[in-house]
FIZAMI-613505 format. One record per atom (N, C-alpha, C, O, CB): residue in one letter; x, y, z; residue number from 1; chain. Coordinates in steps of 0.001 Angstrom, whole numbers, plus 500000, padded with zeros to 6 digits. Atoms other than C-alpha are relative to their C-alpha. Glycine has a CB too. Layout:
<kekes>
KEKE; A; X; Y; Z; NUM; A
...
</kekes>
This chain:
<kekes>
KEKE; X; 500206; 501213; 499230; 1; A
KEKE; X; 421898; 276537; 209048; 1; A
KEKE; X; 499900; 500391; 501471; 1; A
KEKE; X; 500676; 501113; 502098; 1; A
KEKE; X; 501151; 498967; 499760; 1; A
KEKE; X; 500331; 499594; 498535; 2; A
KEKE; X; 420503; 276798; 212359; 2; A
KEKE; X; 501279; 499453; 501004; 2; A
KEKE; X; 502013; 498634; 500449; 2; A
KEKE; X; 498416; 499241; 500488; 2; A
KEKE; X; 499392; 500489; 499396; 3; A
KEKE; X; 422751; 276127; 215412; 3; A
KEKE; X; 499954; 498825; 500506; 3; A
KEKE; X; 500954; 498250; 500936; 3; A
KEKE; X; 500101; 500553; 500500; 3; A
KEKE; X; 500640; 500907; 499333; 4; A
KEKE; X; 420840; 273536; 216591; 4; A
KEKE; X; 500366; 498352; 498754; 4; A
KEKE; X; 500730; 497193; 498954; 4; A
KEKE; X; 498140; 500698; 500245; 4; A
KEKE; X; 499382; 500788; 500979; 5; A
KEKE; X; 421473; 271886; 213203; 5; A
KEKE; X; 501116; 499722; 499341; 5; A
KEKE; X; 501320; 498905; 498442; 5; A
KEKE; X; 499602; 500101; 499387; 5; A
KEKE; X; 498336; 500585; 500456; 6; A
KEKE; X; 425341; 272187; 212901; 6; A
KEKE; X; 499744; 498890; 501423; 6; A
KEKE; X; 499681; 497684; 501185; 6; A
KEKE; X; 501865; 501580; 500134; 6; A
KEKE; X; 499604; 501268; 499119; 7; A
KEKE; X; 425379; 270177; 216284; 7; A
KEKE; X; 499580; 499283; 500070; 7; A
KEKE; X; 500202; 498614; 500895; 7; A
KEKE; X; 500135; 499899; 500940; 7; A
KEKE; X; 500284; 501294; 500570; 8; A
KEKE; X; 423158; 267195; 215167; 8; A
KEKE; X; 500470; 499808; 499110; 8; A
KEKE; X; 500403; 498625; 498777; 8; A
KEKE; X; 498978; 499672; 499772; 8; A
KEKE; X; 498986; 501126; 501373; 9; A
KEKE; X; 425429; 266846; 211904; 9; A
KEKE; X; 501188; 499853; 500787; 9; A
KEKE; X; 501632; 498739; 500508; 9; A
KEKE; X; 500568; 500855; 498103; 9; A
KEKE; X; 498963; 500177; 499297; 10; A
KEKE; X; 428475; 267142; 214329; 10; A
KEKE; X; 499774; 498259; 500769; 10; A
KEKE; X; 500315; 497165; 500924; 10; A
KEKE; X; 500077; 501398; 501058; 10; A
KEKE; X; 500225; 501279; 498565; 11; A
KEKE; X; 427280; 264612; 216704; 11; A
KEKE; X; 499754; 498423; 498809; 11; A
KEKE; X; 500131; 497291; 499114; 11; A
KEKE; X; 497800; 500487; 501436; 11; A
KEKE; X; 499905; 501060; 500714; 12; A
KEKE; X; 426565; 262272; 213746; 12; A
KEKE; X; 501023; 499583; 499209; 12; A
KEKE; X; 501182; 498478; 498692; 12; A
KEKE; X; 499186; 500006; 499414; 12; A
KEKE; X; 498533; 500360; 500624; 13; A
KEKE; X; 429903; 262706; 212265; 13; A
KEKE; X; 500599; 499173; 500660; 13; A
KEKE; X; 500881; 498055; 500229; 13; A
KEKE; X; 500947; 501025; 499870; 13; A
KEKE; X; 499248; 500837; 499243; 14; A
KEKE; X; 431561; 261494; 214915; 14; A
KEKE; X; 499188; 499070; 500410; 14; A
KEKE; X; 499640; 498313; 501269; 14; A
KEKE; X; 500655; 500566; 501012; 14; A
KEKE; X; 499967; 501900; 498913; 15; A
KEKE; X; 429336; 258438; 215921; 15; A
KEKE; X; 499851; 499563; 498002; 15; A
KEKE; X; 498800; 498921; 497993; 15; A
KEKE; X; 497610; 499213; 501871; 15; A
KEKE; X; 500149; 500288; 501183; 16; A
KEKE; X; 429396; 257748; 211686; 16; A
KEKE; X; 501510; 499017; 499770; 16; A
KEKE; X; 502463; 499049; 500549; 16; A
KEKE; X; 499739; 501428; 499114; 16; A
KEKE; X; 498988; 500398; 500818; 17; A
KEKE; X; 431858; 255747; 209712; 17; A
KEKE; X; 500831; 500878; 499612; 17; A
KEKE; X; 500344; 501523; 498684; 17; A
KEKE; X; 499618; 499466; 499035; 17; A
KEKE; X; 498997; 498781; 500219; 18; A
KEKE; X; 435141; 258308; 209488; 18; A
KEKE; X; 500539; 500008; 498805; 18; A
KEKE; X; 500724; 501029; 498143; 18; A
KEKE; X; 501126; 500059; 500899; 18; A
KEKE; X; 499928; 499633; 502097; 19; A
KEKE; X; 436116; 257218; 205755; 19; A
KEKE; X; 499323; 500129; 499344; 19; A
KEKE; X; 499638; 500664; 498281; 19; A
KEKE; X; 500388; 499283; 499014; 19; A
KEKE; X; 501162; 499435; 500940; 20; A
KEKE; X; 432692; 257426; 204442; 20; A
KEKE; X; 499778; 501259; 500161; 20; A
KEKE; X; 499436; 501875; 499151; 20; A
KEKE; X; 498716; 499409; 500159; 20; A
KEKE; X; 500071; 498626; 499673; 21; A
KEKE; X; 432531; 260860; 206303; 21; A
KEKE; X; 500677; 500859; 499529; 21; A
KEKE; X; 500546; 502076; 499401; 21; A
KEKE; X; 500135; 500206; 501018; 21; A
KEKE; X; 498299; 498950; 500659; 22; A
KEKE; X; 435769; 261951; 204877; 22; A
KEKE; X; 499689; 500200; 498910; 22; A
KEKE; X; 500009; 501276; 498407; 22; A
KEKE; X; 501727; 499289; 499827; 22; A
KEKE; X; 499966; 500092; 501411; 23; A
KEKE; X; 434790; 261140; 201655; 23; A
KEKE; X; 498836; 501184; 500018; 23; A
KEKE; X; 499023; 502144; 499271; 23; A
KEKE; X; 499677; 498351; 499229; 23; A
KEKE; X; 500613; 498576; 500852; 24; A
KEKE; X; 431746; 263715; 201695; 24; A
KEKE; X; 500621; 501209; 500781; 24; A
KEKE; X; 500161; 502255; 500325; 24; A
KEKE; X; 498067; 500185; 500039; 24; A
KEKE; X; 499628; 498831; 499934; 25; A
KEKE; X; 433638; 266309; 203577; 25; A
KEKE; X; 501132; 500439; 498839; 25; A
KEKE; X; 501433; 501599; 498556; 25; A
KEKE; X; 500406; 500132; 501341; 25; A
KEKE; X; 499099; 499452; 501295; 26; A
KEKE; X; 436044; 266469; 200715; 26; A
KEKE; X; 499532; 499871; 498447; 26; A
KEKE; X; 500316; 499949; 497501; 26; A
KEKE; X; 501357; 499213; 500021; 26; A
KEKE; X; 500690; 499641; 500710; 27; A
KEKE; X; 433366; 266473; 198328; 27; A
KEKE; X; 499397; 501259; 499777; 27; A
KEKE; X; 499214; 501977; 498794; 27; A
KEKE; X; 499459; 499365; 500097; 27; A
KEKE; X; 500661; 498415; 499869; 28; A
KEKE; X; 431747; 269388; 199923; 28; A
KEKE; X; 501334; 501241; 500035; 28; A
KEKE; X; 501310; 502417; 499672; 28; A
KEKE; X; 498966; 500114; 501765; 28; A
KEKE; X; 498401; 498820; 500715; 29; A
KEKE; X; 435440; 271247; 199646; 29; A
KEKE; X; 499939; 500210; 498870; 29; A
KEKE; X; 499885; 501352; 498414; 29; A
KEKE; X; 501631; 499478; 499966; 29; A
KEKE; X; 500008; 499473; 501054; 30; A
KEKE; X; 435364; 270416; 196418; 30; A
KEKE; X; 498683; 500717; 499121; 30; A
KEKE; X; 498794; 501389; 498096; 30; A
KEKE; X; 500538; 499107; 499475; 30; A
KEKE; X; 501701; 499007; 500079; 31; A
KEKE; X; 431865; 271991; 195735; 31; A
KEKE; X; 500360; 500928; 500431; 31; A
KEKE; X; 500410; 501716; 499485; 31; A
KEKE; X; 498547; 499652; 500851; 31; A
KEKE; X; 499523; 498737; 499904; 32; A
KEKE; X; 433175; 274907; 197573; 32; A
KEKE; X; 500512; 500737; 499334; 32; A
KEKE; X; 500069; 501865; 499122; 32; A
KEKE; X; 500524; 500105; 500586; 32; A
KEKE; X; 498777; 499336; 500960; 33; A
KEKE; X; 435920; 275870; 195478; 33; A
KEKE; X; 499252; 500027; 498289; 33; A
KEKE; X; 499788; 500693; 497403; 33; A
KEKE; X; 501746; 498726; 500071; 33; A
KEKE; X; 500502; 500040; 501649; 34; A
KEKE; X; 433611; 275176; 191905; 34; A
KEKE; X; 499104; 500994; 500296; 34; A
KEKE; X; 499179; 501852; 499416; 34; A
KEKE; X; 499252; 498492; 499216; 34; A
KEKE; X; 500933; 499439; 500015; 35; A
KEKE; X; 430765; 277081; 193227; 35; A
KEKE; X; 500629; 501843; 500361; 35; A
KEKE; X; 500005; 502891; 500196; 35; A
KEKE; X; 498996; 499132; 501003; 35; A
KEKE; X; 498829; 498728; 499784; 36; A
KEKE; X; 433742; 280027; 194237; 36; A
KEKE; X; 500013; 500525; 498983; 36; A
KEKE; X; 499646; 501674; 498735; 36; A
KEKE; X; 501480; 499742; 500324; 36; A
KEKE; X; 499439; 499694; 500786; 37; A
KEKE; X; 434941; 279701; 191392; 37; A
KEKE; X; 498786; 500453; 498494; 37; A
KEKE; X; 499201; 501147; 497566; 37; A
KEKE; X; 501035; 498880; 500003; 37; A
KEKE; X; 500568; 499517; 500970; 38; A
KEKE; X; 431327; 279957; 188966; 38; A
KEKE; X; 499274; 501750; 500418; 38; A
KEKE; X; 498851; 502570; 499603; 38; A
KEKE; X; 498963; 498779; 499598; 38; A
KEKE; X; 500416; 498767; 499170; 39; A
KEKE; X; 430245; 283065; 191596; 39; A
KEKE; X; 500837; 501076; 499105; 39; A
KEKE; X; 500252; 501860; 498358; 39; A
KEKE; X; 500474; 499932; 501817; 39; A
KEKE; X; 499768; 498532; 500942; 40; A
KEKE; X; 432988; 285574; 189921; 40; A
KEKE; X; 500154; 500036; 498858; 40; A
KEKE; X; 500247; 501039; 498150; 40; A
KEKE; X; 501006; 500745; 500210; 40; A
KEKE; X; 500422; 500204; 501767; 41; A
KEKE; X; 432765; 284201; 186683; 41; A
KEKE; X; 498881; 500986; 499842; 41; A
KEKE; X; 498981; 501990; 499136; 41; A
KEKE; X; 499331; 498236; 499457; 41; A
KEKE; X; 501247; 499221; 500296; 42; A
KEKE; X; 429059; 285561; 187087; 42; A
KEKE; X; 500380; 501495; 500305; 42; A
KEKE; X; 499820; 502271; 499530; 42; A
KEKE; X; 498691; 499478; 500927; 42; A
KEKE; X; 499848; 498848; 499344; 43; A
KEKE; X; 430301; 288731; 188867; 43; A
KEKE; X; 500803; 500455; 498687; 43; A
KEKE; X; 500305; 501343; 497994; 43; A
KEKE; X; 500708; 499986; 501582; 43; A
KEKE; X; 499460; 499320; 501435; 44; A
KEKE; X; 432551; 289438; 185848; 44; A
KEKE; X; 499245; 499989; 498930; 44; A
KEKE; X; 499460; 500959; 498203; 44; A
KEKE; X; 501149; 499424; 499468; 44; A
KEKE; X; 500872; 499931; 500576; 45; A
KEKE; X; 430209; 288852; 183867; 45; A
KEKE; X; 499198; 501101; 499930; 45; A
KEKE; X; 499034; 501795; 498926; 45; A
KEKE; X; 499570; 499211; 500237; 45; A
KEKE; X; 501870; 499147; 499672; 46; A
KEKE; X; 427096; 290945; 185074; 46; A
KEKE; X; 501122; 501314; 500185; 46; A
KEKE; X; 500354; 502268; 500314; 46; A
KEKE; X; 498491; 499359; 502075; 46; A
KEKE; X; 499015; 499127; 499636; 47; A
KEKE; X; 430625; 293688; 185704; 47; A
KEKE; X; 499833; 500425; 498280; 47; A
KEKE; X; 499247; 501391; 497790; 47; A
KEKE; X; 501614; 499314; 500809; 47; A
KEKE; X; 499802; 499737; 501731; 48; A
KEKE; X; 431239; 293512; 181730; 48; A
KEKE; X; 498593; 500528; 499244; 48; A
KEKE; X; 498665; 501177; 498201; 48; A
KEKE; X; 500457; 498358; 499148; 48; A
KEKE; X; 501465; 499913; 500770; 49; A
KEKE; X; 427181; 293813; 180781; 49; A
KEKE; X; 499938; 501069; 500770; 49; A
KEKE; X; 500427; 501947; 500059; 49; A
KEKE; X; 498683; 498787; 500056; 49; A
KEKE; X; 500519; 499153; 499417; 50; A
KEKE; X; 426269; 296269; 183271; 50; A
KEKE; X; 501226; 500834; 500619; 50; A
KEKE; X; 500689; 501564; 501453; 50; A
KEKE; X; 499020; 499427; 500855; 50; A
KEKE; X; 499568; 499334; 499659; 51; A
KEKE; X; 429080; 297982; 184237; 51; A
KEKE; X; 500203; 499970; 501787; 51; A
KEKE; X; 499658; 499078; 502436; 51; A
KEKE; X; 499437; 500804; 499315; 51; A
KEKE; X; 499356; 500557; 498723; 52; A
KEKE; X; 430706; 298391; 187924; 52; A
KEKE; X; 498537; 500536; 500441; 52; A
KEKE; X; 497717; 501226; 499835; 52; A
KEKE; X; 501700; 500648; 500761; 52; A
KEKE; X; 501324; 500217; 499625; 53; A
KEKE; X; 427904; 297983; 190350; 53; A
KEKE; X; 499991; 501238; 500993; 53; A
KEKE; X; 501114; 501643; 501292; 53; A
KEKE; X; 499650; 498443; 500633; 53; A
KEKE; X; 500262; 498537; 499634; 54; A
KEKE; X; 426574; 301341; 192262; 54; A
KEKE; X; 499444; 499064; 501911; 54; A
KEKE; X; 498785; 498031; 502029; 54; A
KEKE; X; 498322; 501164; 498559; 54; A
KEKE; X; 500146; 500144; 498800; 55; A
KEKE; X; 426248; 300821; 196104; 55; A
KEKE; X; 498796; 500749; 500746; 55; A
KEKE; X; 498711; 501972; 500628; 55; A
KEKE; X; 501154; 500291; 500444; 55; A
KEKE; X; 501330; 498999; 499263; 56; A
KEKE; X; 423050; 302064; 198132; 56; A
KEKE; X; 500231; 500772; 499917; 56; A
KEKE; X; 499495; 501115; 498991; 56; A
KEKE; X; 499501; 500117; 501197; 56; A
KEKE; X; 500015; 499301; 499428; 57; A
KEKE; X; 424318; 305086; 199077; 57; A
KEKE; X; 500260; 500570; 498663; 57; A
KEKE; X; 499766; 501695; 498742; 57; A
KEKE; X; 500586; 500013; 501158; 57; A
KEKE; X; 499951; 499348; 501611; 58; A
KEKE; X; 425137; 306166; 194915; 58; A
KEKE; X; 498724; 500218; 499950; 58; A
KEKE; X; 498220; 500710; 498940; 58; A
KEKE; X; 500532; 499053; 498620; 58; A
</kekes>
């Protein structure tokens, strides 16, 4: 996200409705933490099929 575009969602937070706002910033928390949480699912995953993963320089 560009810089330019965190500080037009900033600036609309605060001139917005603060409990409707609340409500999707603690939506997007909880989206954080599920999308955390299917990331090393996959990583264990693709760990178990393919074995530990080899770094550029291997």
């Amino acid at each position: 996200m560009k810089a330019e575009d965190k500080k037009k969602f900033l600036e609309d937070f605060k001139k917005g409705d603060i409990p409707n706002k609340l409500d999707m910033w603690y939506f997007a928390l909880e989206q954080i933490s599920i999308w955390d949480e299917l990331i090393a699912e996959m990583a264990m995953v693709a760990q178990m099929k393919m074995g530990p993963m080899k770094t550029v320089k291997e």
